[in-house]
Each structure stands twice: as C-alpha cells, then as structure tokens.
C-alpha positions as a printed Julia matrix, in Angstrom:
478×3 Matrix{Float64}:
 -25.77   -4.13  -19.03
 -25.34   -0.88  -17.59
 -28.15    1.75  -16.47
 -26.77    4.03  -18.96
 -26.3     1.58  -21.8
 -29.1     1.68  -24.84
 -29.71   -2.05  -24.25
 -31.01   -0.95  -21.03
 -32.74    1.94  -21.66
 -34.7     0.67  -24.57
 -34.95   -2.73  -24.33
 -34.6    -4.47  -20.66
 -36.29   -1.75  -18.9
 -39.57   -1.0   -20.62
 -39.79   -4.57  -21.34
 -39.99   -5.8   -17.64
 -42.07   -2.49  -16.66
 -44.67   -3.8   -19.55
 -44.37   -7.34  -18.55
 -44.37   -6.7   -14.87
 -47.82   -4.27  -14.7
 -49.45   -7.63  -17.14
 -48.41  -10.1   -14.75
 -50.51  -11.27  -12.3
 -49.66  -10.5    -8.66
 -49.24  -14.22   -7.61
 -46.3   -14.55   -9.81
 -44.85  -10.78   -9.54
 -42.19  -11.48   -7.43
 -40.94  -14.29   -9.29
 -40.88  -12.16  -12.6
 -38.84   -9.48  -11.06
 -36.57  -12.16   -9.54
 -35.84  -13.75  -13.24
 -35.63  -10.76  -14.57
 -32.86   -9.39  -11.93
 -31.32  -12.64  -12.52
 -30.78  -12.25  -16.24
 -29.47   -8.31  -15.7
 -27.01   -9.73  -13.03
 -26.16  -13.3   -15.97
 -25.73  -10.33  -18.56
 -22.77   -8.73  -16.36
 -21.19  -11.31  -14.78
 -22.71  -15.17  -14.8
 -20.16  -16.25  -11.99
 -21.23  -13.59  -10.16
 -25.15  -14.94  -10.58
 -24.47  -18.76   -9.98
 -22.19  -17.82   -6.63
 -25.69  -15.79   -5.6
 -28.32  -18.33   -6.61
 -26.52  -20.66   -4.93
 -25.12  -19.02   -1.79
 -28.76  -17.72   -1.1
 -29.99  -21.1    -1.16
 -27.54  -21.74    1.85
 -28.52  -18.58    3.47
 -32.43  -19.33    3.51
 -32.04  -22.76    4.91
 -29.89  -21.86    7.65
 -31.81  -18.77    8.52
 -35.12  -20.84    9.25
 -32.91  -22.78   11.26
 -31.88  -19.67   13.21
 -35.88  -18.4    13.57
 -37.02  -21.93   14.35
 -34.05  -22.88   17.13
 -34.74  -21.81   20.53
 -31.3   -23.06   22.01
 -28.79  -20.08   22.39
 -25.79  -21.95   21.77
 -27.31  -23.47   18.62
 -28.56  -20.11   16.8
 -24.78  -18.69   17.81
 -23.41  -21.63   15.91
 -25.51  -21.56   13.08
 -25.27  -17.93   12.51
 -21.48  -17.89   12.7
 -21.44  -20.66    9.84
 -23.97  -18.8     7.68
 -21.6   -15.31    8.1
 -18.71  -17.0     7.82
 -19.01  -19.06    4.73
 -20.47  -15.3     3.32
 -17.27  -13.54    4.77
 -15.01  -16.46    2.56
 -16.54  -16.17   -0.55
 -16.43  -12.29   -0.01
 -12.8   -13.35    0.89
 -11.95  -15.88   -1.81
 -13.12  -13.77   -4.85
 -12.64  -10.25   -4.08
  -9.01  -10.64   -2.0
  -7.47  -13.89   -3.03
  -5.66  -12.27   -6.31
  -4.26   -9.07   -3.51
  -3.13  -11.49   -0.86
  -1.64  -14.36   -3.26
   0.25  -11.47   -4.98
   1.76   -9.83   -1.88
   2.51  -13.32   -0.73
   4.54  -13.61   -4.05
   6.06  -10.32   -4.14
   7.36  -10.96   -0.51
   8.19  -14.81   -1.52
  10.4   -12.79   -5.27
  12.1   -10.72   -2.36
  13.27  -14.07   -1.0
  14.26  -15.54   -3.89
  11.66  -18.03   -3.36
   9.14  -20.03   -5.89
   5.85  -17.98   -6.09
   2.73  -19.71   -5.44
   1.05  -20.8    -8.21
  -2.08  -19.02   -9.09
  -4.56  -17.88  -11.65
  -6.41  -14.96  -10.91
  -9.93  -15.04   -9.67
 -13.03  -13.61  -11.82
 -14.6   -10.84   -9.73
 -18.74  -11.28   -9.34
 -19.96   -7.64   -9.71
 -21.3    -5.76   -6.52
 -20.03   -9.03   -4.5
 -19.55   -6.27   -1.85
 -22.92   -5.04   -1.58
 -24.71   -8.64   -1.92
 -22.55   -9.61    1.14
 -23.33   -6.96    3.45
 -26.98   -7.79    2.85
 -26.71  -11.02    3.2
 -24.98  -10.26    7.11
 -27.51   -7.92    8.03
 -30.48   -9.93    7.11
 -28.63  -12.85    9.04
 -27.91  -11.36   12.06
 -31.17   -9.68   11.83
 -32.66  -13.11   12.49
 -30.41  -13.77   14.98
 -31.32  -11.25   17.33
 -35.25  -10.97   16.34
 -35.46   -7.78   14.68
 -36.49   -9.32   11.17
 -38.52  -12.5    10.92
 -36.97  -15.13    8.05
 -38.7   -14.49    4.54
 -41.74  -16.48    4.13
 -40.62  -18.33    0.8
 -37.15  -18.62   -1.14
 -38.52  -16.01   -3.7
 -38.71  -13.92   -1.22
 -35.38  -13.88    0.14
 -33.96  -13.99   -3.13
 -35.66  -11.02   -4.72
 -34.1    -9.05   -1.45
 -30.88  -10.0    -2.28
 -30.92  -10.29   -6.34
 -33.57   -6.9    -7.61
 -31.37   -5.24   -9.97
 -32.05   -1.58   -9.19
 -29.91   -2.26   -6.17
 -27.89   -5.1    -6.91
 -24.53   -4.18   -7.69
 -24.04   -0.38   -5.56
 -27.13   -0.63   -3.16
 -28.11    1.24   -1.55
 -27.63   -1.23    1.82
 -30.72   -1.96    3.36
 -32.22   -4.42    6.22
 -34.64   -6.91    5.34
 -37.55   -5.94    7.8
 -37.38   -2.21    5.92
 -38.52   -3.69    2.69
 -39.92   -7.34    3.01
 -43.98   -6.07    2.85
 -43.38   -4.36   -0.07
 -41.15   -7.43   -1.8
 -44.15   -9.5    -0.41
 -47.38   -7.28   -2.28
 -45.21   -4.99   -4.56
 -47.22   -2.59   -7.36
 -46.69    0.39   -8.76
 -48.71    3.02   -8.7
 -48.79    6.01  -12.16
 -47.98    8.21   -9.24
 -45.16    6.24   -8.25
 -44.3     5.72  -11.91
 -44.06    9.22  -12.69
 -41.91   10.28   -9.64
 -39.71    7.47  -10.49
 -39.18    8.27  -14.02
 -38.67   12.12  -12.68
 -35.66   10.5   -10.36
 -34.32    7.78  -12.63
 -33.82   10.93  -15.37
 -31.79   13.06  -12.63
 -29.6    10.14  -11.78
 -29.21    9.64  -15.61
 -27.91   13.29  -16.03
 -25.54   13.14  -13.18
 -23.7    10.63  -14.15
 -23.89   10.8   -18.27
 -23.83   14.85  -18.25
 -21.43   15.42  -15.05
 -19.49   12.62  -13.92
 -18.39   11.31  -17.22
 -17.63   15.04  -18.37
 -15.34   15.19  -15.52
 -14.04   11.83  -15.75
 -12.4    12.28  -19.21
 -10.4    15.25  -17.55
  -9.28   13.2   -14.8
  -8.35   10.09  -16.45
  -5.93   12.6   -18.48
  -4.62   14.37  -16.09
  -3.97   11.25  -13.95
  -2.52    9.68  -16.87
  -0.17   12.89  -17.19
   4.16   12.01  -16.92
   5.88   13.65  -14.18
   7.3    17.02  -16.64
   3.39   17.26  -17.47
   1.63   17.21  -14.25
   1.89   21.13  -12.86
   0.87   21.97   -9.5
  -2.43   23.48  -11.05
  -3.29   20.5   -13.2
  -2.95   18.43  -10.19
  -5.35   20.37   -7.63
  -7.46   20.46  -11.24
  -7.51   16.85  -10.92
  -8.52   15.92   -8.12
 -11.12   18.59   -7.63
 -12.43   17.15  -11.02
 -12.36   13.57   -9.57
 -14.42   14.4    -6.04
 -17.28   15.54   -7.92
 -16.77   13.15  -10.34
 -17.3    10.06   -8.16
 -19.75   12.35   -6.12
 -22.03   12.32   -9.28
 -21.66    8.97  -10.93
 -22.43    7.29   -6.96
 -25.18    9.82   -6.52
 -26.49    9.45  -10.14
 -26.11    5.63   -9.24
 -28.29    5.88   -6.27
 -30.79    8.07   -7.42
 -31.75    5.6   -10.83
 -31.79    2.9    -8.4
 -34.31    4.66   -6.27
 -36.25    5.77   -9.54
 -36.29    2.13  -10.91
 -37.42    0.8    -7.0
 -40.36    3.64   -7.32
 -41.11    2.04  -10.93
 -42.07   -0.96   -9.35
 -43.5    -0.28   -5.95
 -40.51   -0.52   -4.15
 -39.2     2.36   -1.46
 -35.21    2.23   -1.23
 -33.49    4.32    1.44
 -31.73    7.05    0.65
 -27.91    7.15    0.17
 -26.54   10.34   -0.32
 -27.46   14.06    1.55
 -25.07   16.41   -0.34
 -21.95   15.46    2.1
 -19.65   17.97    0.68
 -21.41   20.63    2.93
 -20.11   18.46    5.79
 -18.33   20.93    8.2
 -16.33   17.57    9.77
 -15.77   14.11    9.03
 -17.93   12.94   11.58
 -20.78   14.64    9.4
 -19.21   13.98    5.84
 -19.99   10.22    6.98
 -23.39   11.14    8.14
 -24.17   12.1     4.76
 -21.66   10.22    2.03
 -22.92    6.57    1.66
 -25.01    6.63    4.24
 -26.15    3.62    4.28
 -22.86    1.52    4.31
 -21.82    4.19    7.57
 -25.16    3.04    9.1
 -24.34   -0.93    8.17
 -20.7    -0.5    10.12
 -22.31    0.84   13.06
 -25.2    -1.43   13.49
 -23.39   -4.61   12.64
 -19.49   -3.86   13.08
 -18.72   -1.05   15.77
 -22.04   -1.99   17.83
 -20.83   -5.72   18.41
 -17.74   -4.73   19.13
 -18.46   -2.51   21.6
 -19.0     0.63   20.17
 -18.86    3.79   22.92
 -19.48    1.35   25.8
 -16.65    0.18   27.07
 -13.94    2.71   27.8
 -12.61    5.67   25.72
  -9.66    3.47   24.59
 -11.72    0.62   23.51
 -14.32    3.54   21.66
 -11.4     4.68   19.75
 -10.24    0.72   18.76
 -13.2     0.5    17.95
 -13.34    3.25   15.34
  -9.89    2.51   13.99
 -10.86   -1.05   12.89
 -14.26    0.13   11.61
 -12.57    2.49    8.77
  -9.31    0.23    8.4
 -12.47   -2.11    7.18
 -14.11    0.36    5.32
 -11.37    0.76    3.17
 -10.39   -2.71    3.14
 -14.57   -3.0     1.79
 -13.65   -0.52   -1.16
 -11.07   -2.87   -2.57
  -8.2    -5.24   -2.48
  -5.22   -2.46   -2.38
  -3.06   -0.62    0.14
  -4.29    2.88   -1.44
  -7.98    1.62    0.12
  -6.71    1.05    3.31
  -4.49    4.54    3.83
  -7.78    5.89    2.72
  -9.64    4.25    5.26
  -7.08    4.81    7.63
  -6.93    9.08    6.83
 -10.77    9.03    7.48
 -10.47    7.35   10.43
  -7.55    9.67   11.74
  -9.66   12.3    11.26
 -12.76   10.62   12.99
 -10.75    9.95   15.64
  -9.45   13.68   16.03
 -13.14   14.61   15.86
 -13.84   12.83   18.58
 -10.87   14.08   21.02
 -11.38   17.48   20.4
 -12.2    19.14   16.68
 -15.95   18.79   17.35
 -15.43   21.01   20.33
 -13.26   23.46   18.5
 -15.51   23.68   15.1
 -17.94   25.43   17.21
 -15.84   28.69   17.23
 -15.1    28.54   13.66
 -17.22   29.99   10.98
 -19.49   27.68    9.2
 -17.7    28.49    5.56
 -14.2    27.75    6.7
 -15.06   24.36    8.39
 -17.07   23.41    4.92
 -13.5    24.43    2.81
 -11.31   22.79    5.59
 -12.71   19.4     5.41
 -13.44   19.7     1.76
  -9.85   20.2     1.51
  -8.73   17.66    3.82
 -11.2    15.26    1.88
  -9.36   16.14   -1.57
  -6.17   15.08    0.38
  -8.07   11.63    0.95
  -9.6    11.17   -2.74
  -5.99   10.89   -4.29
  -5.2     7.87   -2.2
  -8.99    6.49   -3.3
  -8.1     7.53   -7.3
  -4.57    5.94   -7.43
  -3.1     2.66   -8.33
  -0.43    2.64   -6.02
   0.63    4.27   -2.6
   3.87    5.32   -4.69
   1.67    7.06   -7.53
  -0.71    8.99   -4.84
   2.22   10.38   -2.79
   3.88   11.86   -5.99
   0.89   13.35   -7.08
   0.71   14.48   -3.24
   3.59   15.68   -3.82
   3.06   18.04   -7.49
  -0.02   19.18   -5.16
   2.05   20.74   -2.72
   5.24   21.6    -4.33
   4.89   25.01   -4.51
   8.1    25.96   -4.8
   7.26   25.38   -8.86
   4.22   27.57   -8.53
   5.55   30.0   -11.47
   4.87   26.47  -13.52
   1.28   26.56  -13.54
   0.03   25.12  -16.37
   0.02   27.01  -19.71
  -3.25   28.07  -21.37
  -2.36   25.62  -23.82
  -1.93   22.29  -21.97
  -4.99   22.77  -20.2
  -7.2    23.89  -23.24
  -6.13   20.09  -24.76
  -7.83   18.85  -21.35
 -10.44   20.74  -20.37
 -12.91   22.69  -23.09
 -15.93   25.47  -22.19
 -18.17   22.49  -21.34
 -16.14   20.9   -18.94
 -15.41   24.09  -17.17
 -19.35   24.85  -17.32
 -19.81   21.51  -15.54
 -17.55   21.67  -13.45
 -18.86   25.21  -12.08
 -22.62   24.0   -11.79
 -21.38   20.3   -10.01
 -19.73   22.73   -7.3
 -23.03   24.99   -7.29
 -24.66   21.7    -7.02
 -22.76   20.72   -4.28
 -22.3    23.41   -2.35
 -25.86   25.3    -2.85
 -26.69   26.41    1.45
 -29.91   23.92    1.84
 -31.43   26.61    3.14
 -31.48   28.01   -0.09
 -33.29   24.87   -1.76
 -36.12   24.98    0.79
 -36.49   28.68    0.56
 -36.94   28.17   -3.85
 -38.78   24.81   -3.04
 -41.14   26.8    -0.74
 -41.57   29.86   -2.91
 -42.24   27.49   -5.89
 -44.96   25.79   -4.08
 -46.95   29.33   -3.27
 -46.45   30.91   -6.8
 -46.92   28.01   -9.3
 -49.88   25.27   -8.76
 -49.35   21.23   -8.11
 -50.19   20.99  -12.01
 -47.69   23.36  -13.42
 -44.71   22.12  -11.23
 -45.49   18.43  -12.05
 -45.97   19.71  -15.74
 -41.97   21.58  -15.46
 -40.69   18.51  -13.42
 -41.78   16.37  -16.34
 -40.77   18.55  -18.97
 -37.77   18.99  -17.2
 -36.75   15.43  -17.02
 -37.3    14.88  -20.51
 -34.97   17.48  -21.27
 -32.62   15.46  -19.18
 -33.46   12.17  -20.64
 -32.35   13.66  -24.61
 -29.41   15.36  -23.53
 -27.78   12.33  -21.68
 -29.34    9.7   -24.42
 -27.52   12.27  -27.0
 -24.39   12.34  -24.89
 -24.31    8.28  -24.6
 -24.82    7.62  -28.31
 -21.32   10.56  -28.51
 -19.24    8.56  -26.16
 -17.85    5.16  -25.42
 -19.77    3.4   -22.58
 -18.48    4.55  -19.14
 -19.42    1.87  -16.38
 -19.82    3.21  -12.62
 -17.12    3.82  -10.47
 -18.26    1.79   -7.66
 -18.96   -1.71   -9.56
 -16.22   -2.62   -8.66
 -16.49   -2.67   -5.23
C-alpha cells in the first residue's frame, strides 16, 4: 500500500485522519501505532513481525542501559542491542549477495554451492535499523532518555509516514510530540498543501521520467546512441531526485496531518557546487546519521589527517553498502567518497576561483557519472553504458528523430525542462518571488492560491495514477 496507490488515498488515509481526530487522547498513540502496523502487514508481514518483535528487545534492553550506572555494563548491553540490530539488518538484506558470491566463487572452483533459499526482504529494513542505533546509542551516552512506555518506542520506530524511506531522525527530536500528538486545521491544511506537492513530484515527474529511462536502459547495444545515453541518465537523476523528494515531502505532509514535525530531507542538492555540499543537501538526514554515529566514533577529524581520510573512505564504502546488496552500490559509494576525499585535499580551496555556474555543471556532471553505477544491475552493464556515454568517436550516430520520438513525447520533454528549472532555479530567486508575493497579495489570497493550487495537483496526479500501472518508490528497497 503505496502513498500513491487509490487504496491509500481514499481509503487508509482519511479513515485513520477521521478515526484519529475521534479518538480520545489517552489512546492516540496506540491508534496510530495499529494503524502503522497494518500499512507496514499490508506491504510486507515479515517485515512487521521482525519489527514488533525486535522492538520488544530494543525497549527492554534500553531501560537496562538508562537504569545501569556501571560503565562496563551499559557498554555491554548496548553492543548486544546494536549488534543483534546490525544481524538482522545483515541476515535479511545481505545474506542472498554474500551466499551468492560465495557460490559463484565456490562454481569457479568446481565446488558444491551452498545450499540456500533466498531471504524475503522486510521493506525499509534500512531505515528502521538506523533508528533503532541512534535511539540506542542515544541512551547510551545520555542525550535521549528511554521512552516512557512500549507504545511509545514503538510508534517512533513503526508511524508509517516515515517508515519505510524516513526521513532519519533521533528520538529526543520527536518523543514530546509522539507523547501529546494533535493536529491542529492549521497544521492540517499545510500538510495537505505538502502531501499534494510530494504527490505531483513523484506521479507527474518522476514516473514521467522513469518510463524513458527504464527504455532507454533496457535499449541493446546497436540501439543505445551516445545521445540516448546522456538522455538517460539525465532523465534518471531527476527522476530519483523527484520520486525521493516527492517521498519525503508526503511523509512530512502526513507527519503535519497528525501533529507530528519530521525533519527535513532534501535542500535542492543539485545546486551543490561540490560534493562536500551535494551531501549537505541530498538525504540529509542519513549524511547527518553517518557523522553522528559512524565517522564521530571512529574518530572523525581528530586524530590525524590519515586517520580523517580512513575515516571518510569507510563512511561512503558504507553508504553504499546501506543502498543495497551489490558491487554497483559500493563503486558508487566509493566515487562519492573519492570525490569527498579530493574535496578535502584541495578542490574546496580551488572552487573558490571558479565561477559559481561552472562548479554547479562540474559536479552535476561528475554526479551523472555516479548515478549510472547507482541505476545499473551490474558493474559490467554501467561501464558499457559509461562507455556509449563517452564514445564519441560515433557522435555522427546520434539518435534519429525517430528512435527518440518512440521514447520520449512533448510531455516528457515538458517535464523534463521544468524538473531542471525546478532544480536548478538560483534560491535567490525563490526568496525574491516568495518576498514579492508576500507584499502584493494578502495572507488570505496566497493561502486561497496555495490551496487551489494543490488541488490542481491532487486531480492531475489522481488522473495520471488511474492512466498508469502502479509505480512503487525507488528507495523501498533500500
């Protein structure tokens, strides 16, 4: 049961609004948990019984941390709680990628493979796991208290607006609210007015683009041109751009809905004029979770320049390694971190000199370059469509008018042109129409146009889901 699936739209969601503003407060929290629990049972039931039950473990043992006052004790019991977290993250979302490079290796042999049946995959295992660290070690080291009830604790981890693609956030940031939660028709309106953008991003842009990509990707070698493949993978980064984005910004709408305030994930990173910014502003709060609770404890900046820079290398070898059990993950990681790690010796110095516009295309570029090892199935696959990139020796075969006419129509190419406006709009520019809004039009006639305005939204992508086949998010499964 997707955000953008009619079951959802029409049925789960203004159900548990209704049922939610009837209940009474004492028994709130446990409505939203059983309903959360029955969206997550709806998508994937292992994935549901894993949580229910793994969140039991986690409560008990983090009272124990909060109540012991022995060092050596809270150390121990905090590196059982992560670690039996860090297996089942293990077990279920790596088990079927190590068994079967074990095998391939053991086939190269002419050995017997292991047997094995492959493992189910719980939805958003990725982002449950990461919460469940940080509100862990949170407890460890005092900067979150342990939640005053099970509900509690379980309604952090379980609420469906966040569940399966965050965004990542600490306990202490949102345990008042999970405590006394309401919605206000203030917060109500501004959340429907978000959850409507997020709709059209992904329904009216991402999947638009999507459909191009999956073809072109698809595309045999005397198909894909050197245009079709920069076409591609231009296609593809605002493609995942605006289904995570669209993601993230129905979450936040739904977490308005109810009284809930979720951080915010995304600050339009393709502006970034280096990597060391795109990551500042692309997922920002998984970048925020490896630095608090990955490059901090092991050392981050503070011990040496050559222990700074292991540092970094093993924080994006497991960022890709986070994104998902294949070796196209981990170049990726690896390529970001390369280019992290150049920042660091000496492109932040030189970016200075450069003007503003060619750093934004450089790294946009250079970020292309990395979004064909994130879009393909194999390491093989993304260096031969590297490879039609760059081959420009065939440049005189640029695709025909008619190959890409059977690919991309007018409205792809009209949203394609307004996700790049979109994404590459100065913010200075936004403030400066934001501002002049504010002095020419009155508080009642912009709420009036941000309402009509996200209506207008809410039809077009409710016309354009009943058109098309159901397209799930790109980052479920992760």
């Amino acid at each position: 049961m997707g955000f953008t699936s009619i079951i959802f739209l029409f049925y789960f969601l203004p159900l548990v609004i209704l049922f939610h503003a009837a209940a009474p407060k004492k028994i709130r929290s446990l409505f939203f948990l059983a309903s959360s629990y029955l969206f997550y049972l709806w998508g994937s039931p292992t994935g549901a019984v894993i949580l229910f039950a793994s969140s039991i473990v986690d409560y008990l043992l983090a009272g124990s941390i909060g109540r012991t006052r022995r060092p050596g004790t809270k150390k121990l019991l905090l590196g059982l709680s992560v670690s039996i977290n860090i297996i089942i993250l293990i077990y279920f979302k790596y088990a079927n990628f190590f068994i079967g490079e074990i095998n391939g290796v053991l086939n190269l042999l002419n050995m017997a493979a292991i047997p094995w049946k492959d493992v189910i995959f719980p939805l958003g295992i990725s982002f449950i796991t990461f919460h469940k660290i940080s509100y862990l070690t949170d407890i460890y080291y005092g900067t979150a208290k342990p939640a005053e009830s099970f509900t509690a604790y379980a309604l952090y981890l379980a609420m469906f607006p966040k569940l399966l693609q965050g965004p990542i956030m600490r306990y202490n940031t949102i345990s008042g609210e999970i405590v006394s939660h309401a919605g206000t028709l203030d917060s109500m309106f501004q959340g429907c007015i978000r959850f409507c953008v997020g709709l059209a991003k992904k329904v009216l842009i991402a999947d638009a683009l999507g459909h191009v990509v999956d073809a072109i990707f698809r595309l045999d070698s005397s198909s894909l041109t050197v245009g079709l493949s920069w076409i591609g993978v231009v296609f593809y980064s605002f493609q995942i751009y605006f289904d995570f984005t669209g993601y993230t910004d129905m979450a936040i709408g739904i977490g308005r809905m109810f009284g809930f305030t979720f951080t915010e994930n995304f600050n339009r990173p393709y502006i970034s004029q280096t990597f060391t910014e795109y990551w500042r502003r692309w997922h920002i709060t998984l970048g925020n979770w490896f630095r608090e609770y990955l490059y901090i404890p092991l050392g981050g900046n503070r011990a040496g320049r050559f222990n700074t820079y292991r540092n970094l290398w093993i924080v994006f070898i497991v960022t890709g390694l986070w994104h998902g059990a294949n070796w196209t993950f981990i170049i990726w990681g690896l390529f970001h971190g390369l280019f992290i790690f150049l920042d660091r010796i000496f492109w932040l110095k030189i970016t200075k000199r450069i003007p503003v516009a060619l750093n934004i295309a450089l790294t946009y570029f250079l970020l292309l370059v990395g979004w064909v090892f994130f879009r393909s199935d194999t390491i093989g696959g993304a260096l031969y469509y590297l490879g039609r990139m760059f081959d420009f020796t065939k440049i005189n075969n640029m695709p025909t008018t008619i190959m890409p006419a059977s690919i991309i129509g007018n409205r792809e190419i009209f949203v394609v042109v307004l996700a790049a406006i979109l994404s590459f709009f100065p913010d200075s520019w936004f403030v400066q129409i934001k501002d002049a809004a504010a002095v020419r039009m009155s508080e009642g006639l912009i709420t009036g146009l941000k309402a009509v305005s996200a209506a207008v939204l809410f039809v077009l992508s409710l016309v354009s889901i009943i058109n098309s086949s159901f397209n799930p998010f790109i980052y479920f499964r992760f």
